[in-house]
N, C-alpha and C positions, 0 to 999 in steps of 0.2 A: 761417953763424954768426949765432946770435941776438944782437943788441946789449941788454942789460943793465946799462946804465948809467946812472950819474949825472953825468957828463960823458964830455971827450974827443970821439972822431971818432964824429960820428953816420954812417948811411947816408944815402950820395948820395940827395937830392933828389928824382933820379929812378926812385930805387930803390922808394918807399913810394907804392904808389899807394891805399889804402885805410888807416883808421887805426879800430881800436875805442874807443872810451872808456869807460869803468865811471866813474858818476857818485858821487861820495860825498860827505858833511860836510867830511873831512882830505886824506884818499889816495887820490886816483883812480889805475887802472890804465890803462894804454897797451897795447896791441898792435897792430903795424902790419906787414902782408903788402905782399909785392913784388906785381908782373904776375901772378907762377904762383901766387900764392896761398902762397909759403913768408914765414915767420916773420922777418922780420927785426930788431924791435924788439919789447921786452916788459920794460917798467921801471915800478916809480911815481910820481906825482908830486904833490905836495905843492898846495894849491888854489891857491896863491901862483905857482909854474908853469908852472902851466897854458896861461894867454895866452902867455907865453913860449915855451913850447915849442913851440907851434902857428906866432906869426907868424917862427919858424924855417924853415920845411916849406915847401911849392910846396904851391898847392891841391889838393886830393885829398878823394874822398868821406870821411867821417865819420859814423860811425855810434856814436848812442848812444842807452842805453835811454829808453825812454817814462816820464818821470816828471815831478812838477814842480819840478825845476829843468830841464828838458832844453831849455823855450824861453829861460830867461835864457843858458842856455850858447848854443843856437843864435845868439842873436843878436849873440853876440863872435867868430863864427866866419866874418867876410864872406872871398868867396871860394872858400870850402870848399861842398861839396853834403853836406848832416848829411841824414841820416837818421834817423827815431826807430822804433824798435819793438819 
């Protein structure tokens, strides 16, 4: 089951080892795969969020696109391994 939410029971912790980010102005998109690579999480989030959402989560890679806000995001991300490209 994909989590599509804006609250409630998120996926176990140890469920999301991997998270995408889509970087934007308002509404950034979320998507975050388990181990096998399935869908577990796929919601948006508002930039206000953002940090929030994150220091929720166990660290786990992060990946977001190459632009320039990707080093001011990077560097609200300790703990986490971002990748950009």
């Amino acid at each position: 089951m994909i989590g599509n939410h804006t609250g409630g029971a998120h996926p176990t912790l140890s469920e999301v080892t991997t998270i995408g980010l889509d970087l934007a102005k308002t509404v950034f998109q979320v998507h975050a795969v388990d181990a096998e690579g399935t869908a577990v999480v796929r919601r948006s989030l508002r930039r206000a969020q953002v940090l929030v959402y994150f220091a929720e989560r166990a660290p786990c890679l992060v990946g977001i696109e190459a632009c320039a806000t990707a080093h001011y995001w990077h560097a609200r991300f300790p703990g986490s391994a971002m990748m950009c490209g």
